[in-house]
N, C-alpha and C positions, 0 to 999 in steps of 0.2 A: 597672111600671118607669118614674122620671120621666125627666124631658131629658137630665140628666146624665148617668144612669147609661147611658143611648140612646147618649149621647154617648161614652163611656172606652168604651162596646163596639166602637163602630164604629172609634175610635183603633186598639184590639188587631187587630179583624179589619184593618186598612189595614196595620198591621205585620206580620203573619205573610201577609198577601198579598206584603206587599215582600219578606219573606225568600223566602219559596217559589217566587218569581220570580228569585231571584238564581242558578241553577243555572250554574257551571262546572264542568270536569274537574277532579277530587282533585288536582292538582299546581298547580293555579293559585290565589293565594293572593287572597282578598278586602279590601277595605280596610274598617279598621274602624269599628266602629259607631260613629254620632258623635253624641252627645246633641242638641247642636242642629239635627241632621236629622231625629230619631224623638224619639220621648215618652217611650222606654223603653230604660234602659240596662242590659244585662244584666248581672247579679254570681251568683256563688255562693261556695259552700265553700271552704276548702281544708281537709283535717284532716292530719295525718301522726304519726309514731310517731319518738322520739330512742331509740339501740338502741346495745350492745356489738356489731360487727360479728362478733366472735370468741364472745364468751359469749352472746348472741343476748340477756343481758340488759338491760332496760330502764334509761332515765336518768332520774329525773324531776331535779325543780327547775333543768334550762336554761332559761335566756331567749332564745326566740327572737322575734326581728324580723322583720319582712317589707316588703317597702319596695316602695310602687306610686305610678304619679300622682304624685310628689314627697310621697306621705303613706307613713307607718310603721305598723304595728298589732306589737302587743309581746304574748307569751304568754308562760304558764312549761306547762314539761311533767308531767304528773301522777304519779301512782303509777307508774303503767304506761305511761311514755314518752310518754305520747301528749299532742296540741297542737291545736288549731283555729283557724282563723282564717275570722270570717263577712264577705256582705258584701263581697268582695275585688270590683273591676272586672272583667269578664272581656273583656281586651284585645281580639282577634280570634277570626275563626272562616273554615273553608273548607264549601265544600259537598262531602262523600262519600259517594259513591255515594246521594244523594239526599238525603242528611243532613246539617242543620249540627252543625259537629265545631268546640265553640269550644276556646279554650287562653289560656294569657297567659303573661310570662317577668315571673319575680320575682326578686327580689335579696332573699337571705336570710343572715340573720346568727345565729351561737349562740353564746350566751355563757357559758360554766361554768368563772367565774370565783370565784361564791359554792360552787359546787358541788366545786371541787378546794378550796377552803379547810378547808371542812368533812370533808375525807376524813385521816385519819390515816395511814395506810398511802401512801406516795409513789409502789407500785404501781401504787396503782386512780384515779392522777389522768390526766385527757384535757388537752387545749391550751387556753388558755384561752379562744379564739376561732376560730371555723369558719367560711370566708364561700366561698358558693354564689351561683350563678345557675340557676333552675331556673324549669323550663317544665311549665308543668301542664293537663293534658287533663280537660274538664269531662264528664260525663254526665247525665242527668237524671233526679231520681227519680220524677218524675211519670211511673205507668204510658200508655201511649199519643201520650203529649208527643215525635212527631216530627222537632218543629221543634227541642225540648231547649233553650227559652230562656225557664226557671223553674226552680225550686230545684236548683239544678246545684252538683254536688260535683265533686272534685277528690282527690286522694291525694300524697300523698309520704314518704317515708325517710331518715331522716338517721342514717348507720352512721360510726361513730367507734369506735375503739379505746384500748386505754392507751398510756400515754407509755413503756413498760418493757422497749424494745430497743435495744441499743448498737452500731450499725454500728462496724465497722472495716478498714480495707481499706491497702491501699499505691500509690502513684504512680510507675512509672517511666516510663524512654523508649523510644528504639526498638529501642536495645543491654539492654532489662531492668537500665537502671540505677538508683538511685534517683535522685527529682528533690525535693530539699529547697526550701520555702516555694512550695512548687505552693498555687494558691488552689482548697479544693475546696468545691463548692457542693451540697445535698441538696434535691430539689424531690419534693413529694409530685405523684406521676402518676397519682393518682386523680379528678381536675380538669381541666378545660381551659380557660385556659390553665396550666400547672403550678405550683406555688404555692412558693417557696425558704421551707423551713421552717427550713434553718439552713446555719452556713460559717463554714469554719476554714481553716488553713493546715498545710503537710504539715511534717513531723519533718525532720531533718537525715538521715534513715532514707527516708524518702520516705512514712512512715504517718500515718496519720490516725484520727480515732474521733469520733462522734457518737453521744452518748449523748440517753435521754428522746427516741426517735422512735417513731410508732406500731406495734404490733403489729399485725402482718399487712397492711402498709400495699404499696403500691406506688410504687417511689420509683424516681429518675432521679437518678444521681451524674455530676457534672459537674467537669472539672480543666481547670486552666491556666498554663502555666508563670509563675514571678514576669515574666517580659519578654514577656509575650504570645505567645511566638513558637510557643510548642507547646501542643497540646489534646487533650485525649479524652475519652470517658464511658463511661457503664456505664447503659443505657436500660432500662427498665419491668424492672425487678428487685425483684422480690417477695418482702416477709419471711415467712419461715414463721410459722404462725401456730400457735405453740406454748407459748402460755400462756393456757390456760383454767381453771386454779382458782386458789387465790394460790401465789406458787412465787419462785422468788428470780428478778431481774433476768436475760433471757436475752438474748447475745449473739452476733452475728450476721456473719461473715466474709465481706468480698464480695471478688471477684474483682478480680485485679489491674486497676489503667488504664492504660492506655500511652498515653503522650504523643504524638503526631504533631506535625508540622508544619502550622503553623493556615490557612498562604498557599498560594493557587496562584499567585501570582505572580514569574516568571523571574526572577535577580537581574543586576545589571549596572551597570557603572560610570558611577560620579556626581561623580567629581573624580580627574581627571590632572595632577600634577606633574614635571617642567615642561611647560610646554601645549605643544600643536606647533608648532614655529617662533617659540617663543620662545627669549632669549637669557639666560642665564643664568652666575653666578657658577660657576666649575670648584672653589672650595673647598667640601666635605664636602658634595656633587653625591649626591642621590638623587632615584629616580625611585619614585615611590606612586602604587599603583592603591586607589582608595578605591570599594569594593563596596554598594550600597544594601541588603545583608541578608551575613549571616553567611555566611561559604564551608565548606561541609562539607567536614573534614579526614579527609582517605582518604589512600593509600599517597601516591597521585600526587602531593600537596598538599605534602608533604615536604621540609622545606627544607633538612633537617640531612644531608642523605646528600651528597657528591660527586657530579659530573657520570659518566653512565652506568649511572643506576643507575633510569633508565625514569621519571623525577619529573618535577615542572614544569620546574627547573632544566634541563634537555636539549633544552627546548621554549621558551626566551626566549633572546633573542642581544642585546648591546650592543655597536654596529660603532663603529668609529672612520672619520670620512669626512672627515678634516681637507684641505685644499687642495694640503701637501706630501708624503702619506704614503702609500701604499697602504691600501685598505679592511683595516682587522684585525679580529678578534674581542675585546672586551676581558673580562679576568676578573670576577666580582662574585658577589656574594650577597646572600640574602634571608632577608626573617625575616616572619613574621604578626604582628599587637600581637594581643592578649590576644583581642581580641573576634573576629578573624578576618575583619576589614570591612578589614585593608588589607594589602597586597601591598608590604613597601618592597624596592627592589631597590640595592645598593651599589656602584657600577661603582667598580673601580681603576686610579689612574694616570690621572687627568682631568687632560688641559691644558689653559690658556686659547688663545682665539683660532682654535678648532677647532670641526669640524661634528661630532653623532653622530647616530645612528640607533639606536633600541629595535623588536624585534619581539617580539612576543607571539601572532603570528598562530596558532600552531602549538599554543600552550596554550590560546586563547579558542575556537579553530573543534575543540580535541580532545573536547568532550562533556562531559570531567573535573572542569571546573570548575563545580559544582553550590551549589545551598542544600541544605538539612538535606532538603527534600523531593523532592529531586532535582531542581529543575528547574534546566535548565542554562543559563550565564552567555549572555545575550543581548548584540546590536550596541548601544550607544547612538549613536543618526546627530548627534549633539550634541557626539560626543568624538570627537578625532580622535587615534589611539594606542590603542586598546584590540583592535580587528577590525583595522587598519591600523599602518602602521609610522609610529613615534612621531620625529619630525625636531627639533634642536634644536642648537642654538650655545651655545657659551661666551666669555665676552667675555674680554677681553688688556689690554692696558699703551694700543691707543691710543686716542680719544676719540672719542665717539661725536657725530658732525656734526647742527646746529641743524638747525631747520628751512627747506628753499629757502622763497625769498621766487619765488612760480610769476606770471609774465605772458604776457601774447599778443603775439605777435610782426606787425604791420600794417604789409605794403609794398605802395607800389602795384604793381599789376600781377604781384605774386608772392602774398603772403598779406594776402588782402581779407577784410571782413564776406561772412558766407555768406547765399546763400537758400536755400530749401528743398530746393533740390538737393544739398545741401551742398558739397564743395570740400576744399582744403588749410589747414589750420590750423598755424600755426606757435606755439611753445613756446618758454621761454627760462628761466633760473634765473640766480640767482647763485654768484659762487663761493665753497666752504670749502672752507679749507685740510687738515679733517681729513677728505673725502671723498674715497674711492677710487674709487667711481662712483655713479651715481645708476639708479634705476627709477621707470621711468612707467604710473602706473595710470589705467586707464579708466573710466567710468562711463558707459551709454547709458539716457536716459530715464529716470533715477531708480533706476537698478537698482545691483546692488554693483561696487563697484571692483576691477575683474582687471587684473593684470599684463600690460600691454600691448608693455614696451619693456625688458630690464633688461640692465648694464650699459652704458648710456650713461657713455662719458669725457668728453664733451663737456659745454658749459652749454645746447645748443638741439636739440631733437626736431621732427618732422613728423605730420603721421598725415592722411589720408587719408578722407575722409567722405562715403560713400554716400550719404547723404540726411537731413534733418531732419524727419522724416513718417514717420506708419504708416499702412499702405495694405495691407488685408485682400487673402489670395490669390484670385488671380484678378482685383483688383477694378483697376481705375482710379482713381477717386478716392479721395484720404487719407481719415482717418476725424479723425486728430488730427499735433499737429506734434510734432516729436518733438526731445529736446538730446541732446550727447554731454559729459562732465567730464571735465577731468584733474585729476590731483595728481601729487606730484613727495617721492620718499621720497631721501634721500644716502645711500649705506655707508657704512661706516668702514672702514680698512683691514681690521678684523678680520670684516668682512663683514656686521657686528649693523649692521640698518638703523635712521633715525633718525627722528624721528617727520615725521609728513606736513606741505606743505606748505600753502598756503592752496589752496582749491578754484576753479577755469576752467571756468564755465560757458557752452559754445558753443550758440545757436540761433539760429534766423534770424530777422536783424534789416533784411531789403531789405523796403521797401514795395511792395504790389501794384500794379500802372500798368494804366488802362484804355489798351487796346491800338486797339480800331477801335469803332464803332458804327453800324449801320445800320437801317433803320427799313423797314416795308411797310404796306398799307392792310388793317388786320382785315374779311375777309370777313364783308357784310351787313350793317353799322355804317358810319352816317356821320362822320366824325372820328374815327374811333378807329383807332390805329395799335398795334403791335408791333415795338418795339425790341429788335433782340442785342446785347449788350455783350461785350467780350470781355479778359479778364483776364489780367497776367502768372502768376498765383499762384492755388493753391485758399484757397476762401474758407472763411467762418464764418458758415453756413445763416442765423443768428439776424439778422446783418446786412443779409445779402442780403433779406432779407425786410423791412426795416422800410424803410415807401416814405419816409419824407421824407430818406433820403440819397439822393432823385434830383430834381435840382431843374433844371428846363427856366427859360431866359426868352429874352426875343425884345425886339424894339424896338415892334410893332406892336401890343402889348397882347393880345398872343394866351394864352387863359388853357391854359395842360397841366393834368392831373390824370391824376396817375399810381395806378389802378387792382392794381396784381397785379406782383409780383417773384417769381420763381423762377429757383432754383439748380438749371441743368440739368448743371454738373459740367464733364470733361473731355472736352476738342475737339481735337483735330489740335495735341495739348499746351498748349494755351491755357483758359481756363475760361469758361464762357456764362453769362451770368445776361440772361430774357428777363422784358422790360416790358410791359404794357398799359396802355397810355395813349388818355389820348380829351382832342381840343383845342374850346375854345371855337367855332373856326372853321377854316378848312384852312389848312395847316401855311404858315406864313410865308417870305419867302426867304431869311430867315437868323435862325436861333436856336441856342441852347447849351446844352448838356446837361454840367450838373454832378454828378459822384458825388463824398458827402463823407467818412461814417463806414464805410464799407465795409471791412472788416478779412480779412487773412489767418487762417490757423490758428493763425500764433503771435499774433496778435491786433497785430499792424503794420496801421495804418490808411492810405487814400490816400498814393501820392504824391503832394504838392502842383503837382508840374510836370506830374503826367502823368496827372490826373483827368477829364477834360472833353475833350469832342467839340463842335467845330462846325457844324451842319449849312447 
């Protein structure tokens, strides 16, 4: 033996040492072999047989393909159905039960498209194209070869039948009725995942027929209504397989599909006319509930019957709540459009310059009001009139008042600028002539505007303000400083209010004043003192902290350096911010302490008269 061959032995024995060490549990999968780790890449066979799955007879001349590594090897099948392919990768392998057990998955194609040309008989032709993915298990023919990693074969089947069965079948719904231009879909379920071998649409009958599908195939029929709204199928239905010698084209009746409802999801309204509290024209006045899915028509849904006869109609009420009248009931009626997505309601006898009321509570919360798949009409918290009573005015003969021009009403010693405690705010408007009264709307902190004040006859309001600051429970100190808005809407005599005035935004606008300062000797430190300061106002941590808005000077050239600010909060309702300071030399007999940028919550910086201490 020379070097060489010394050598390619000792490569094989290091590889079957590496496999034979590789031992996991059968369930645990190994990562594959990879050429540029070993010397030796393993391949084998694959051979397989093209067959009539019904007539067990053989197909020769398909072209089949095999597709691995981004490479293809192409066969035809012989006499006797059969095909080879050498040489194939053999992707992976696990260890079982002490054995390597390799396999690989391939993408396979067959083509008998020359082979249905050549067939005269329209019977005995297949599809023209077959596409698998198939996983094939290697064994080794080498007697005693353990390891099974040399001339390793492989097996497969590829069972096809003729074109020469005619499904036919019909589509209804859930009354067995028929559902015309349903889209029906036929998937062979011999595969995974299922392959659509063909699709048509249903008769004005609700039928259907698919001709030239395999015999003895296993297939999956699938429907849908033309509007998507209804579905059903008819799953792993099996054609008999009853054409084995030549015989005339056999057809194949499948069982009805009934259409259900494709959603589980509730239906419920998605546009109210007129919105609530709005004002609207009393000429040819109706009110529509517009429904995000179709409302299943049952007895209750009924709109052609008079009142007492157990329908929706019995169960919705239009009041009259006008200013001069007693509450009444008013007459009306209803109708569905076509699609059954809307609800119009026709109240009679609308006047202008009056309030009404719509309820529906009684119809929404009865369960009755369903889709096709029964689920029943849901709240939308977005509409207000649907689960709740629907409010609304009609306008009259008089005009509907501009907008107030809204200002702040500033006397001394009655309504002053606020600090953080807040105080009394005064209001004022102008006057129109076509305004029967006015309302005052609030806003705290950026939040929405509620009705704070309504019919004011006057032109001037008050209100009353707790504080300008939020301050967590329990807590003492603010966290932030907080405004309150007004706005200012007119009536009209006919009560339709007018649109808003300009927006009064109130916050505190007082400057924070140092109040007192005093100083002590920091224990164990020569020169170095702490200072209290003491504040009208809670402060703004970031300021407090930034030392150059503390500025000492003295006549005698005594240098301060201020070391450390901290915001110790609230004091016997005063606020503390302590200093650490350390002087050049002991403290002089007369020096000044300036605070400059030191800012409140609402960001008001020093007052200028009332910054500075002097010691």
């Amino acid at each position: 033996m020379n070097r060489m061959s010394s050598f390619f032995t000792v490569c094989i024995v290091c590889l079957l040492a590496f496999l034979a060490g590789c031992k996991q549990d059968s369930s645990t999968p190994v990562e594959p072999i990879q050429t540029s780790l070993l010397t030796y890449q393993p391949k084998g066979t694959i051979s397989g047989v093209i067959r009539n799955v019904v007539t067990a007879a053989p197909i020769p001349g398909a072209v089949i393909s095999l597709g691995y590594d981004g490479g293809v090897q192409k066969v035809t099948s012989d006499a006797a159905g059969a095909f080879s392919f050498a040489d194939v990768p053999v992707g992976q392998y696990q260890i079982t039960s002490g054995q390597n057990v390799f396999s690989g998955t391939y993408t396979m194609t067959v083509s008998l498209v020359d082979y249905n040309a050549a067939q005269a008989d329209p019977n005995k032709k297949y599809r023209n194209y077959y596409y698998n993915t198939v996983t094939i298990k290697f064994t080794s023919l080498v007697a005693g070869d353990s390891l099974a990693v040399s001339d390793m074969v492989g097996t497969t089947v590829v069972n096809i039948s003729y074109l020469n069965t005619t499904v036919v079948g019909q589509v209804v719904d859930q009354n067995q009725q028929p559902v015309a231009n349903a889209t029906v879909m036929l998937f062979d379920a011999t595969v995974v995942p299922n392959v659509l071998l063909s699709q048509t649409t249903t008769s004005a009958t609700g039928g259907y027929s698919f001709s030239s599908i395999d015999n003895g195939l296993t297939i999956t029929i699938n429907a849908r209504s033309s509007d998507g709204s209804l579905q059903g199928n008819l799953a792993g239905f099996t054609l008999p397989s009853n054409v084995t010698t030549d015989s005339l084209r056999s057809q194949v009746a499948a069982e009805r599909i009934v259409l259900t409802p494709a959603d589980n999801v509730s239906p419920f309204v998605i546009g109210l006319t007129p919105e609530n509290n709005s004002d609207v024209s009393p000429a040819s006045l109706q009110i529509v509930y517009t429904f995000s899915e179709p409302i299943k028509q049952t007895a209750y849904t009924r709109t052609d019957l008079p009142l007492g006869d157990h329908t929706i109609l019995d169960d919705i009420t239009v009041t009259f709540a006008g200013l001069k009248k007693t509450n009444a009931a008013i007459t009306f009626t209803a109708q569905w459009n076509p699609t059954f997505t809307q609800l119009t309601l026709t109240p009679q006898g609308i006047a202008g310059s009056s309030k009404y009321t719509v309820s529906a509570l009684t119809a929404f919360n009865s369960g009755k009001l369903t889709d096709n798949a029964n689920h029943a009409v849901v709240n939308n918290a977005l509409i207000t009139g649907d689960f709740e009573v629907l409010q609304f005015t009609t306008n009259g003969s008089s005009t509907v008042p501009s907008a107030p021009v809204l200002s702040r009403r500033i006397i001394s010693g009655l309504f002053s600028n606020l600090n953080f405690g807040g105080g009394t705010v005064g209001l004022e408007w102008n006057y129109d002539a076509n305004a029967r009264s006015y309302n005052i709307y609030r806003s705290v902190s950026g939040g929405p505007f509620e009705l704070l004040q309504s019919n004011v006859f006057g032109l001037q309001a008050t209100d009353n303000i707790a504080g300008l600051l939020t301050v967590p429970t329990g807590a003492t100190d603010p966290l932030s400083a907080g405004s309150v808005s007004y706005q200012v809407r007119a009536e009209s005599k006919d009560l339709v209010e007018g649109t808003s005035s300009n927006i009064i935004t109130i916050t505190d606008v007082v400057k924070p004043q140092l109040l007192a300062s005093t100083s002590v000797a920091s224990a164990g430190a020569t020169n170095s003192w702490i200072y209290t300061l003491r504040f009208t106002e809670p402060l703004t941590a970031s300021t407090v902290k930034n030392l150059t808005n503390y500025i000492f000077s003295d006549t005698s050239h005594v240098t301060f350096t201020v070391n450390s600010a901290d915001y110790l909060g609230n004091s016997g309702g005063s606020y503390l911010v302590q200093l650490g300071v350390t002087s050049s030399a002991a403290l002089p007999a007369s020096y000044l302490l300036l605070v400059t940028n030191v800012a409140d919550l609402a960001g008001n910086t020093m007052d200028p008269n009332a910054n500075s201490k002097q010691f």
